[in-house]
Structure formats: structure tokens, C-alpha cells
N, C-alpha and C positions, 0 to 999 in steps of 0.2 A: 416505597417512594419511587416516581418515575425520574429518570436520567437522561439527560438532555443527551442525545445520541450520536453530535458531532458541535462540534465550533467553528465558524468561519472565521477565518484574519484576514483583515481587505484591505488593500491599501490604502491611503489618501485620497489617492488620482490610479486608477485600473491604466497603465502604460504600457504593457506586455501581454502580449497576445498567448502566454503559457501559462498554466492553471494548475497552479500542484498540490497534490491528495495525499494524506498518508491514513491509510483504511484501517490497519492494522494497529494504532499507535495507542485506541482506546486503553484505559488503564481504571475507569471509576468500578471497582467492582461492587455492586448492589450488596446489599447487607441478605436483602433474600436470596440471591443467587448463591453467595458465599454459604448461606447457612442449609443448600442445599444438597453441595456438590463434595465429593470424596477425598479432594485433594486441599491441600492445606494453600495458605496464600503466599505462600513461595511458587510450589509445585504450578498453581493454574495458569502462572504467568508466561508456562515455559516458549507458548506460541503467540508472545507478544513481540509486537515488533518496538520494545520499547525506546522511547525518548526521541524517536524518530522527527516525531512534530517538532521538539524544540528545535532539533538539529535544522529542520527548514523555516523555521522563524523569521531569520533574516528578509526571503524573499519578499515580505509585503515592504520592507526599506525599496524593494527595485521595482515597485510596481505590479506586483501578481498576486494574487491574492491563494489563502492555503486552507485546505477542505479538511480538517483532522478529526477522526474520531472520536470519540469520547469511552462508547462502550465498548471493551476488551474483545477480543478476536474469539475467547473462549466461549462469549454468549452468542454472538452471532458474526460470522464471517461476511465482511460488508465483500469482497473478491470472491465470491461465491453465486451462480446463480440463484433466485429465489425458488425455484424449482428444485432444486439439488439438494431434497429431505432426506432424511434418511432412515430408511424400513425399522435397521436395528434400533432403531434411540427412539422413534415416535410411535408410542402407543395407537393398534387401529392402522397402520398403514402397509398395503401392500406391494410388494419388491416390484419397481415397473424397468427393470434392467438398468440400474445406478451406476454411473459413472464411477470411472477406478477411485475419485476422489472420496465420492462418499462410501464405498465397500470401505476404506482403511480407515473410515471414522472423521473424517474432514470433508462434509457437506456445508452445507449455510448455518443450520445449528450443528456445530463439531459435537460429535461424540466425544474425542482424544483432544490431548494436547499433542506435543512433541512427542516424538518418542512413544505413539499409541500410547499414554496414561490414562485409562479412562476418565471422563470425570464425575461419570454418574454412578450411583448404583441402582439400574434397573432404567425404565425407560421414563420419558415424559410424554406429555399429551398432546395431543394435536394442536387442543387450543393454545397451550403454552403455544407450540412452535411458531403458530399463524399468530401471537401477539407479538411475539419476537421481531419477525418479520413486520408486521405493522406499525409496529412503535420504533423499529431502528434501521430498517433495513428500507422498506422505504422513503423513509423522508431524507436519509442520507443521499439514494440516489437521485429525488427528487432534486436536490440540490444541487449536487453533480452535475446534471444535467442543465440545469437552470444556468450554471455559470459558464457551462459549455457553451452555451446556445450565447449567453449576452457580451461575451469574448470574442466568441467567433464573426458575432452583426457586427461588432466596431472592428477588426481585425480582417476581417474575409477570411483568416482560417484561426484552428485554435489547436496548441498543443498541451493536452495534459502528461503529467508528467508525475507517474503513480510512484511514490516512493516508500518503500520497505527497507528490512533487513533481513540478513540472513546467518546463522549460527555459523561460526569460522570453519567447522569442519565440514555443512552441506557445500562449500562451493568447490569445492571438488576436493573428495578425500583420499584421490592417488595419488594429488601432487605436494609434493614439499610446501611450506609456509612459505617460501620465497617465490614460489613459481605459482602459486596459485591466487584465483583474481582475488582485488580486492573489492571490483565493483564490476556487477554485472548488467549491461541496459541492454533490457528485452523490446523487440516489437513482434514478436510470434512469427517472426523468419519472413519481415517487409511484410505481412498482412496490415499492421496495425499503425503503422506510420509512413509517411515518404525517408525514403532514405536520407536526402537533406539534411530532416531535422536529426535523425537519430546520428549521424556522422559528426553533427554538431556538438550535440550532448557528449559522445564517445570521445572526441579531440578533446574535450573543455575537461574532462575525469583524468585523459591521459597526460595532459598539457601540465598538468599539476602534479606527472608522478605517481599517478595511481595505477595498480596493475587493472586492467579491460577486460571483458571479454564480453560477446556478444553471444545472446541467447541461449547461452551453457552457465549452469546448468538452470536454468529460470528463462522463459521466454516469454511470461504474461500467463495471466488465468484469466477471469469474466470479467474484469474490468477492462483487458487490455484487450478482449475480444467482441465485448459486448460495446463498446464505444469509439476504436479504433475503426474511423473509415474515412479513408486517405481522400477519396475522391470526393466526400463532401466537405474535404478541407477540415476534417475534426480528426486529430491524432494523439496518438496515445503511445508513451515511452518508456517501461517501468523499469526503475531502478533499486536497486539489490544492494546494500552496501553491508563489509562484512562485518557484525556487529564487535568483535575482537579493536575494531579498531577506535572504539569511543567509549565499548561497555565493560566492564568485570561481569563476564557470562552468568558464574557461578551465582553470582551477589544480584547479578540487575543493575547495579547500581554505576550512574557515570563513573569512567575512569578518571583520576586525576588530570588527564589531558585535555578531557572532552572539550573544554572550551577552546583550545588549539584546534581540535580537532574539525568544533564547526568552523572556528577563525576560516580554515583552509576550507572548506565543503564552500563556504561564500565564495571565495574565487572562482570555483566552479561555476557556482549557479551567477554569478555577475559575469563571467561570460555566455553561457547560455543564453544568458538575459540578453546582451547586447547584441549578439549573432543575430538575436530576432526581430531584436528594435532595430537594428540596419535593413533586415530584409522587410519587416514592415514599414517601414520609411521608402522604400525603393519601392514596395507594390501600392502606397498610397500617392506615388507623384504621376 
């Protein structure tokens, strides 16, 4: 049975010129995929970036509407180029010099979870890969796109604003739990945003308390490069948040806080939101 490969949530009234994604947040695992793959339904989840959508729920209350995955990161990585196959995993395909991402198993269709787990045993087929791709990976960014483009004509510019998670010990495992960030907002070192807006985003996470840090260790993959471009006024922001702080790792499962937790992430994004609604009010007079 086919699965619908993302959800839109839109406001009432589109007021905010920022457009937020979570790529990663797919969780419908297919009953055929599942009864294909080697790892049990704990294990395949390990490179989800789970509950992430709910956690940005709020934002259609402030006018922005939210772009969320449906299908899990382990069938197809919508942050991945469509190009970025992978020799090992795809039957018939010959090595054309792959990017470091997909040698270690993390191309568009992942070979690996976290932690290299494979999840196949043995490879799949071209055709599988190219339906993958056609039934979820495009229409996703068709979409993307679409709301980029109808943002940015009433707004004159548009900031997407790619939101992920990240396991507590990748954000940097030499530093203590107290010193180490709790939120990382990447623009791939000023390529992929005007500094403006990412100083905004940055104030609005610190403003609240949250430990910062900027483009360490995450600075954007293919969404934040393939759509970040400043000077046509379309920018791109992506945020990292460390999943320790809303999830029980081990389980997946919200932590008893979690609703505190988004409580405060809304302060964030209702200031972000307003920073933009000032400067859009100021470049419409």
C-alpha cells in the first residue's frame, strides 16, 4: 500500500514569511518495507529524527505553515541528493566516485542506520531505488519548493527553516553535558542564509537559555545547499536540537517533559516569528 510521503500544516492566514520542514521526522513504516529489512522495529528507527514535527506544530498558530515527512529517513533520505545512489546497496550500479556520505551507507536510499547497522541483507534494485525516489522524494521537494516560491511572491524573500535532531552525544562528544550545545543552527558557514536572519534564529534559542552553537558540529546537507540562496532572497537555516532534551533515547518515546519542553521551543519560534513580521512590515511600507 502506497504512503502518503509528507503532510502539509497551513495556517488560516500564510503571515510569516518563514517556512519550516522537518525531512527527517517520517515515522509510517510500510508493512513491505518492514517485512524486508534485517533490523527489527526498534533498531530501524535509530536515524529518525523522531517527534520533531510535533515539537513544530505550534508554528501554524503564528502563521507559517510546516512541510513534515511522513516516510521514515531509513527509506529514503528526503536531505540527500537524488543523485547520491549508492553502488553498494543498488543492484547493476557502477561506483561514479560517491560522495563520503554514501561510502558510509547514508546516500538518498541509506544503506545503514545509526551507528553503520545495515539494514538490508544483500542489495535492492534499481527499480526499487528510482520508485523510491519517485513516489517520495519527489513530490516532497516539489512541495518544498512550491511553498518556497508562494512565500517568497508575497514576502519578497523567504526563510526556510530545516529542523532536525540530533543524538546527545553527536553534538560534540569531548565536551561535558554542561558545556556542550544544546542547539545547533547551521547556514554552511553564511553560504545558505543572510546573516540577519540566522543571528536572529541564534538570539531567539540563546534568549531562552539554550546552549548555541553555530555550524559545529552540523552545518547543513542538500537541503540547506541545494535551496539556500541569499541573493534571491530564498534562505535556508537548519536546526539541530539535542534530542536528550524532549526524548528517552533508548525508548524513542517522549519524555515526561516533552510538553514543557515544546511549551518553551514556542517562545523561540514566536520570537523568530516576530523578528520577521517587523522586518516584513518595514520592507512592505
Amino acid at each position: 500500500m502506497r504512503v502518503d510521503p509528507f503532510i502539509l500544516y497551513e495556517p488560516a492566514q500564510l503571515t510569516s514569511s518563514i517556512v519550516f520542514a522537518t525531512p527527517h521526522s517520517g515515522r509510517n513504516y510500510s508493512q513491505d518495507f518492514v517485512d524486508r529489512i534485517i533490523l527489527d522495529a526498534h533498531a530501524i528507527r535509530a536515524s529518525e529524527d523522531a517527534f520533531v514535527d510535533q515539537l513544530f506544530l505550534p508554528v501554524t498558530a503564528l502563521g507559517a505553515p510546516l512541510l513534515a515527512a511522513l516516510v521514515p529517513r531509513a527509506f529514503v533520505d528526503l536531505n540527500r541528493s537524488c543523485e547520491e545512489l549508492d553502488p553498494a546497496l543498488i543492484e547493476d550500479m557502477r561506483s561514479t566516485g560517491s560522495s563520503a556520505r554514501v561510502t558510509s551507507g547514508l546516500g538518498v536510499v541509506p544503506r545503514v542506520v545509526a551507528a553503520g547497522r545495515p539494514i538490508y541483507h544483500g542489495k535492492i534494485s534499481m527499480k526499487e531505488a528510482q520508485a523510491r525516489l519517485q513516489d517520495v522524494w519527489h513530490p516532497y521537494h516539489q512541495r518544498l519548493q512550491a511553498l518556497l516560491d508562494v512565500t517568497r511572491a508575497k514576502f519578497g524573500h523567504v526563510v526556510l527553516i530545516d529542523c532536525h535532531s540530533m543524538p546527545h552525544e553527536a553534538a560534540n562528544p569531548g565536551l561535558r553535558s554542561k558545556t556542550s550545545p544544546e542547539i545547533v543552527v547551521g547556514d554552511r558557514f553564511g553560504a545558505a542564509s543572510d546573516p540577519k536572519f540566522v543571528e536572529c534564529v541564534h538570539a531567539a534559542f540563546a534568549d531562552v537559555g539554550f546552549r548555541v552553537s553555530r555550524n559545529m558540529p552540523f552545518a547543513g546537507a542538500y537541503i540547506s545547499q541545494h535551496y539556500g540562496k541569499p541573493k534571491r532572497g530564498q534562505h535556508v537555516i537548519q536546526i539541530e536540537i539535542d534530542r536528550s532534551l524532549y526524548l528517552d533515547e533508548a525508548s524513542i518515546e517522549p519524555l515526561a517533559s516533552f510538553a514543557d519542553f515544546q511549551t518553551r521551543l514556542r517562545v523561540v519560534i514566536e520570537k523568530i516569528v516576530e523578528v520577521e513580521k517587523g522586518k516584513d512590515r518595514i520592507a512592505a511600507e
